[in-house]
VMD Tcl script that draws the C-alpha trace (Angstrom):
set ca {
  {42.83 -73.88 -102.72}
  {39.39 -74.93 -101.33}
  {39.79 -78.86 -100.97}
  {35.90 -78.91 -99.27}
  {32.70 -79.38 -101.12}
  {31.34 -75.68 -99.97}
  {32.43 -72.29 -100.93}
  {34.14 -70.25 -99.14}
  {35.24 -66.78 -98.27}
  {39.15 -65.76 -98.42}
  {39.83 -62.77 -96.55}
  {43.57 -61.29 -97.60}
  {45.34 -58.70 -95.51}
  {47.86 -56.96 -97.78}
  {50.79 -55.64 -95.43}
  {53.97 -53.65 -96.16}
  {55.64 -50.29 -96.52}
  {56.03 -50.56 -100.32}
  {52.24 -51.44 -101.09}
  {51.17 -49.56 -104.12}
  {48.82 -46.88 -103.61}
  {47.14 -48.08 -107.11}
  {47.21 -51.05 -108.03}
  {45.19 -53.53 -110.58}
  {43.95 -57.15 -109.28}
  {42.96 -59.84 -111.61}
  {41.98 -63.78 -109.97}
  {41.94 -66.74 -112.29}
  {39.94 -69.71 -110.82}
  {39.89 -72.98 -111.66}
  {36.76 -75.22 -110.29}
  {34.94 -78.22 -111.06}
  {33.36 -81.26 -109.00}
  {36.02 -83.30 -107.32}
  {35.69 -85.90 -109.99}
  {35.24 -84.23 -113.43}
  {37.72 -84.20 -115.95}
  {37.43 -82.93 -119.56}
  {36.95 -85.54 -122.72}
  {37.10 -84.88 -126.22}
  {33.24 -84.56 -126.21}
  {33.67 -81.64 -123.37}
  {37.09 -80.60 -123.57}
  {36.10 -76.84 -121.79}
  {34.35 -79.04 -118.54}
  {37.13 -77.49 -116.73}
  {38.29 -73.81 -117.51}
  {39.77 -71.08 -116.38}
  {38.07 -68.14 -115.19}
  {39.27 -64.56 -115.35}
  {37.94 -61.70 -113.16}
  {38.86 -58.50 -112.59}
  {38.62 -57.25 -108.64}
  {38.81 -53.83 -107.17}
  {42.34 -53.15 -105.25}
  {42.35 -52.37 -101.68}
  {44.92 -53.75 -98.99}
  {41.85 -55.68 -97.35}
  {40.28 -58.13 -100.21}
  {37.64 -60.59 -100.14}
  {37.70 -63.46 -102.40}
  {34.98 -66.26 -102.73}
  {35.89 -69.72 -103.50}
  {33.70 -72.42 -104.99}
  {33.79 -75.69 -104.11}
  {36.98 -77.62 -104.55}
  {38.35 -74.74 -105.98}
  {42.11 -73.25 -106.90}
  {43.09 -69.46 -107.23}
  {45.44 -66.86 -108.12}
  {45.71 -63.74 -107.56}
  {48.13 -61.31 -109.49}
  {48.05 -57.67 -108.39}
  {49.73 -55.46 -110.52}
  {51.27 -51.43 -109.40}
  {49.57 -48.68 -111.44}
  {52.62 -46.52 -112.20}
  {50.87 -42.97 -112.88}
}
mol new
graphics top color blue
foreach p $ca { graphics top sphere $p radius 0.5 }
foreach p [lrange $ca 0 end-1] q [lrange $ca 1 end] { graphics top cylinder $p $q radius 0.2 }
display resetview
């Protein structure tokens, strides 16, 4: 969560013995001026975004401005 009026960078360390060697990584991110909220003339001001990222135990994930995300990372069973 990004409670600041600039973007940022989020830099993730993934740690652990039973890290998949394959993996898929999706963020959803939901961002909008502090103040907005959706009406029934703009119900979509605020939406969710999808985005697929590449998997590696280092990531680096931008955040807009007074932004929220997740991440779900997901094994690749082969």
């Amino acid at each position: 969560m990004n409670y600041t009026s600039d973007s940022s960078i989020l830099l993730v360390r993934l740690q652990g013995s039973q890290l998949p060697v394959n993996a898929s990584v999706k963020m959803y991110s939901l961002n909008a001026e502090l103040t907005a909220s959706p009406t029934m003339e703009e119900p979509d001001k605020i939406k969710i975004a999808e985005q697929s990222l590449p998997y590696s135990r280092n990531l680096t994930i931008g955040m807009a401005a007074y932004g929220v995300i997740v991440v779900e990372i997901k094994a690749i069973v082969e």
